[in-house]
N, CA, C and O of each residue as an XYZ file, in Angstrom:
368
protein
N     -24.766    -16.204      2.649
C     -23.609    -15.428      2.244
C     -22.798    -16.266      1.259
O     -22.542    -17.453      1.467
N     -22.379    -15.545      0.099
C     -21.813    -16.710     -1.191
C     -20.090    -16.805     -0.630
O     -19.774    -16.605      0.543
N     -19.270    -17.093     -1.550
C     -17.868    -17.335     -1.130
C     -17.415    -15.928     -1.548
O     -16.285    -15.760     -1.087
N     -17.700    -15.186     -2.017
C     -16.966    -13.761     -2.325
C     -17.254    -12.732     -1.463
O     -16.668    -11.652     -1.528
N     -18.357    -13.054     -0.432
C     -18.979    -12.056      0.754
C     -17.793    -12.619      1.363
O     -16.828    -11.854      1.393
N     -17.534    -14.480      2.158
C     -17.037    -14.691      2.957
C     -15.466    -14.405      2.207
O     -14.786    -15.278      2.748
N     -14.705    -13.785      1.426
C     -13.302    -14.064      1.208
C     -13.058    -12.593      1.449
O     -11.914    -12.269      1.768
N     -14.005    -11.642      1.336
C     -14.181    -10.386      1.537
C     -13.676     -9.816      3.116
O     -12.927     -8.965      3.597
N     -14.740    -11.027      3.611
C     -14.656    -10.709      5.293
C     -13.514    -11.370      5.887
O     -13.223    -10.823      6.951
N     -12.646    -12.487      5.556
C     -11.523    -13.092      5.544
C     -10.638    -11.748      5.706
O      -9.834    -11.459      6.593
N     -11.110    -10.902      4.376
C      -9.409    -10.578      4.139
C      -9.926     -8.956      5.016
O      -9.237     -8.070      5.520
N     -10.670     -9.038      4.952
C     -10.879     -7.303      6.177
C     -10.520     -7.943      8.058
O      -9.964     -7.255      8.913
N     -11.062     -9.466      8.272
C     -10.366     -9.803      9.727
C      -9.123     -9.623      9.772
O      -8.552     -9.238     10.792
N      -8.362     -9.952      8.344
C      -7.053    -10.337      8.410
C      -6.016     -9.102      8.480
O      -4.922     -9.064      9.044
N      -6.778     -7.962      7.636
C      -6.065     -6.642      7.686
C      -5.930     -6.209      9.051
O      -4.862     -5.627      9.242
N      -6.773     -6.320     10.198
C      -7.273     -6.239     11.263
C      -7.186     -6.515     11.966
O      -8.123     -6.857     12.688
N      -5.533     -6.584     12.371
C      -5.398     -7.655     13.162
C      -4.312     -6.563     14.577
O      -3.116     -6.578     14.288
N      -4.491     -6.110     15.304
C      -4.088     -5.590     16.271
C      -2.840     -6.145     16.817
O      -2.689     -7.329     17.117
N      -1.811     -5.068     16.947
C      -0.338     -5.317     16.996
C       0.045     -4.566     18.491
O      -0.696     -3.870     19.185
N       1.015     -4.834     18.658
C       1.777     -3.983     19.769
C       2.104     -2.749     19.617
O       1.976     -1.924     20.521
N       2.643     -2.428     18.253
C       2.743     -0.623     18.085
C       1.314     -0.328     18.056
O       0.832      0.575     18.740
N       0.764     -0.922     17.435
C      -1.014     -0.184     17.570
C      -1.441      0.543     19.235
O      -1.821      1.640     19.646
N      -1.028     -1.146     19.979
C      -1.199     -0.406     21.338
C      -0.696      0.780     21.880
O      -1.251      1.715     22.457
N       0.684      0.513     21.522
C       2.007      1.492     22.031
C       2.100      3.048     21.480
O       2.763      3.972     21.949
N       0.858      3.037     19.857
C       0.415      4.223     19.549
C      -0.430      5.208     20.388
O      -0.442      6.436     20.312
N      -1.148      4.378     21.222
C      -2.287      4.694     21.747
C      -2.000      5.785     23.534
O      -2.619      6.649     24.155
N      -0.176      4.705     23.745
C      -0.076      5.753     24.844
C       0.365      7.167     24.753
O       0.969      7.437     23.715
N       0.205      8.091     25.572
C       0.805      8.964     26.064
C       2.040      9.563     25.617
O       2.854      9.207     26.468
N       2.792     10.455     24.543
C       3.923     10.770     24.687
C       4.869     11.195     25.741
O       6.098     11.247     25.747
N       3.790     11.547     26.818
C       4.619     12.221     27.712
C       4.999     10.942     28.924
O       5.877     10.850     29.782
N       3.673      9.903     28.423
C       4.293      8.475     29.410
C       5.563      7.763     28.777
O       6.686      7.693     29.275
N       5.225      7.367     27.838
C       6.425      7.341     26.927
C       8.177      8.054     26.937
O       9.242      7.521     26.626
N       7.930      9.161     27.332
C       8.844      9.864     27.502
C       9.632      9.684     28.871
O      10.858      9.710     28.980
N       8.561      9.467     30.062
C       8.907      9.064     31.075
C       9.352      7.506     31.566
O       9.542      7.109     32.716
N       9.438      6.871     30.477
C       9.917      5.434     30.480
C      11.430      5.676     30.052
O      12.253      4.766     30.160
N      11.812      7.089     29.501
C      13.189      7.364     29.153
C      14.024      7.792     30.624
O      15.189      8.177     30.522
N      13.345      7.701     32.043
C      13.975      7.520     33.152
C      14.496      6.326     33.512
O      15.483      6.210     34.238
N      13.977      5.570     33.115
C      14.052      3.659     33.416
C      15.178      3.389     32.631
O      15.356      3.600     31.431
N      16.074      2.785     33.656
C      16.876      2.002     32.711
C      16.453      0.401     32.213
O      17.224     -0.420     31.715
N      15.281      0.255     32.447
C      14.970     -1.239     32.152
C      13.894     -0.519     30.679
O      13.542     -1.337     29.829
N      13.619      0.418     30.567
C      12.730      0.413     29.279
C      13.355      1.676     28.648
O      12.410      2.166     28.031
N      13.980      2.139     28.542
C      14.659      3.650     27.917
C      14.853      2.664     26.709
O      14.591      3.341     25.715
N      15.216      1.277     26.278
C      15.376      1.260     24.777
C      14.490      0.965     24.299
O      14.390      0.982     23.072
N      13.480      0.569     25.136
C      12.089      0.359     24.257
C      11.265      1.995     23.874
O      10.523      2.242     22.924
N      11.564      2.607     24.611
C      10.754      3.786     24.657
C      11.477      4.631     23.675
O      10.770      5.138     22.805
N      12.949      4.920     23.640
C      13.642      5.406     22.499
C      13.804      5.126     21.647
O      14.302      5.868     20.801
N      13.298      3.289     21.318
C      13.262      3.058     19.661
C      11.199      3.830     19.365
O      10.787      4.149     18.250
N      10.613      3.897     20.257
C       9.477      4.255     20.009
C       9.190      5.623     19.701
O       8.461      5.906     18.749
N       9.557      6.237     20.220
C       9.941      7.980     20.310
C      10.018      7.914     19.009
O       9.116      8.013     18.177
N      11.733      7.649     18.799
C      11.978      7.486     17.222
C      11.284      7.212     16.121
O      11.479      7.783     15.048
N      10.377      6.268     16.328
C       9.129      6.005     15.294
C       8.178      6.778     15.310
O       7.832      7.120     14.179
N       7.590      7.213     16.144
C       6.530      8.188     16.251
C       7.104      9.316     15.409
O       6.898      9.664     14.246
N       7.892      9.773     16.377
C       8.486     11.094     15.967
C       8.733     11.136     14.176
O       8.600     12.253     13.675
N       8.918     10.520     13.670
C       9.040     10.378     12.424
C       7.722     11.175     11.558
O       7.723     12.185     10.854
N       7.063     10.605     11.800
C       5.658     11.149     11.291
C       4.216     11.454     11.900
O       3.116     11.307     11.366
N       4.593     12.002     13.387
C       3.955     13.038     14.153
C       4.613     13.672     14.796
O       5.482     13.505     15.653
N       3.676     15.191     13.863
C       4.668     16.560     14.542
C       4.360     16.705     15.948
O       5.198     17.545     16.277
N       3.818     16.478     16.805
C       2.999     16.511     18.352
C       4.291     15.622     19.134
O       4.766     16.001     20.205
N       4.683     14.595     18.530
C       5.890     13.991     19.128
C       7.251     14.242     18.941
O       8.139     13.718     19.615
N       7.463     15.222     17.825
C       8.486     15.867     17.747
C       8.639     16.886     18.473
O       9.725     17.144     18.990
N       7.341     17.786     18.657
C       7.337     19.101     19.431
C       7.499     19.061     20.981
O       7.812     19.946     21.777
N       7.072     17.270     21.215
C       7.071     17.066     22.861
C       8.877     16.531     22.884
O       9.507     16.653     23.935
N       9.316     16.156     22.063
C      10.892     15.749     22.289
C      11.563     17.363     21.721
O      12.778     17.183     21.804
N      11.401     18.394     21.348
C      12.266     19.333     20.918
C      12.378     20.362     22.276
O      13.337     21.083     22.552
N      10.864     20.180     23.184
C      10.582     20.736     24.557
C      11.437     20.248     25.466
O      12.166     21.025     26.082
N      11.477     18.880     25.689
C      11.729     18.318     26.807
C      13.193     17.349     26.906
O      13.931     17.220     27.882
N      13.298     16.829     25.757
C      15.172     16.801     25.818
C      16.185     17.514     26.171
O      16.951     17.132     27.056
N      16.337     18.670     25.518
C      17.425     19.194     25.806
C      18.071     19.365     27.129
O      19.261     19.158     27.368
N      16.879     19.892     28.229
C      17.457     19.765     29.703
C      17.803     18.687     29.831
O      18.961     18.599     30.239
N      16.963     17.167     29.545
C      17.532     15.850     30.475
C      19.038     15.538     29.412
O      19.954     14.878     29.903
N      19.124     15.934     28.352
C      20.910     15.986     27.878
C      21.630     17.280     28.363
O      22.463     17.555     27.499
N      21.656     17.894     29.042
C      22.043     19.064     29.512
C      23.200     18.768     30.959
O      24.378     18.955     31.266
N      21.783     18.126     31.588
C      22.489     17.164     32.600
C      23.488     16.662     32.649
O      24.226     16.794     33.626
N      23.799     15.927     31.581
C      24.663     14.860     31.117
C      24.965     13.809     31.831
O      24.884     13.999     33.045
N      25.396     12.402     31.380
C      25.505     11.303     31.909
C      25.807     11.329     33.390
O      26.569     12.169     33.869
N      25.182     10.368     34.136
C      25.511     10.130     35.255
C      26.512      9.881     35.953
O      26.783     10.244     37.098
N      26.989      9.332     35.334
C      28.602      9.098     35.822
C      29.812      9.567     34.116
O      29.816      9.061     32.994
N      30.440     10.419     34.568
C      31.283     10.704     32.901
C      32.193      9.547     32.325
O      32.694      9.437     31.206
N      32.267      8.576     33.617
C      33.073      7.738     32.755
C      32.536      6.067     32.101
O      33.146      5.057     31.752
N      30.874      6.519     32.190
C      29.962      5.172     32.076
C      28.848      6.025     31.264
O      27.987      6.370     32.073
N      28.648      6.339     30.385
C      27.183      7.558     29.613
C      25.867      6.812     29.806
O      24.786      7.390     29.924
N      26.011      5.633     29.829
C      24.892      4.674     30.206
C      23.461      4.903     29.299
O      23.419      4.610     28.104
N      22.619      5.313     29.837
C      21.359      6.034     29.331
C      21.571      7.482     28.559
O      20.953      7.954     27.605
N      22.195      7.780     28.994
C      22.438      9.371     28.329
C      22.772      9.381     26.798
O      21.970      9.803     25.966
N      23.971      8.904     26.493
C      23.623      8.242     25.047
C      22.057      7.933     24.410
O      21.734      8.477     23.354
N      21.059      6.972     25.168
C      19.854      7.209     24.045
C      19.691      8.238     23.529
O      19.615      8.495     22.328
N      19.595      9.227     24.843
C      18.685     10.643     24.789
C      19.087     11.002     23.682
O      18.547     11.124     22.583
N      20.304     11.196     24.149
C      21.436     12.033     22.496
C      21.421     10.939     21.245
O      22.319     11.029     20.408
N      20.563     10.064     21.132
C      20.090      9.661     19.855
C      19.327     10.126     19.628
O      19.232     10.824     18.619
N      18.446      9.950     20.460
C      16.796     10.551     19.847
C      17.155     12.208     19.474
O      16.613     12.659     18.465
N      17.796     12.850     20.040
C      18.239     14.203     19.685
C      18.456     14.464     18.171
O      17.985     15.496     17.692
N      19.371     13.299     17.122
C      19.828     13.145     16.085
C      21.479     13.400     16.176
O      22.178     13.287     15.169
């Protein structure tokens, strides 16, 4: 193999290199969605939502379904919004 096969294959390992959103693409919207119960991951899962949702309609259509009741609810306590606020980000 000369040096232009191997700089070839260099730079295709290198493109190739497997990330955490890659993984985090791979789950479930609707698991995803259910990490928006947790208060230990609702900001990881609502900055993710947010990204997805951006440029897949399948994750917009599963947040245009299923938000509105859990903001409907409204915060748990009225004088602490806590989590409830994400939701009503991801809402816009």
């Amino acid at each position: 193999m000369g040096v232009a096969e191997h700089l070839i294959m260099i730079a295709v390992i290198a493109n190739y290199a497997p990330t955490a959103v890659s993984q985090q693409a791979k789950e479930p919207v609707a698991t995803v969605f259910q990490r928006l119960q947790s208060s230990t991951d609702i900001n990881e899962a609502t900055e993710e939502l947010l990204k997805r949702g951006r440029s897949d309609s399948e994750v917009r259509e599963y947040i245009a379904r299923h938000l509105p009741p859990m903001i409907e609810k409204g915060p748990a306590e009225k004088d602490h919004p806590g989590n409830w606020i994400e939701l009503v980000r991801i809402a816009g």
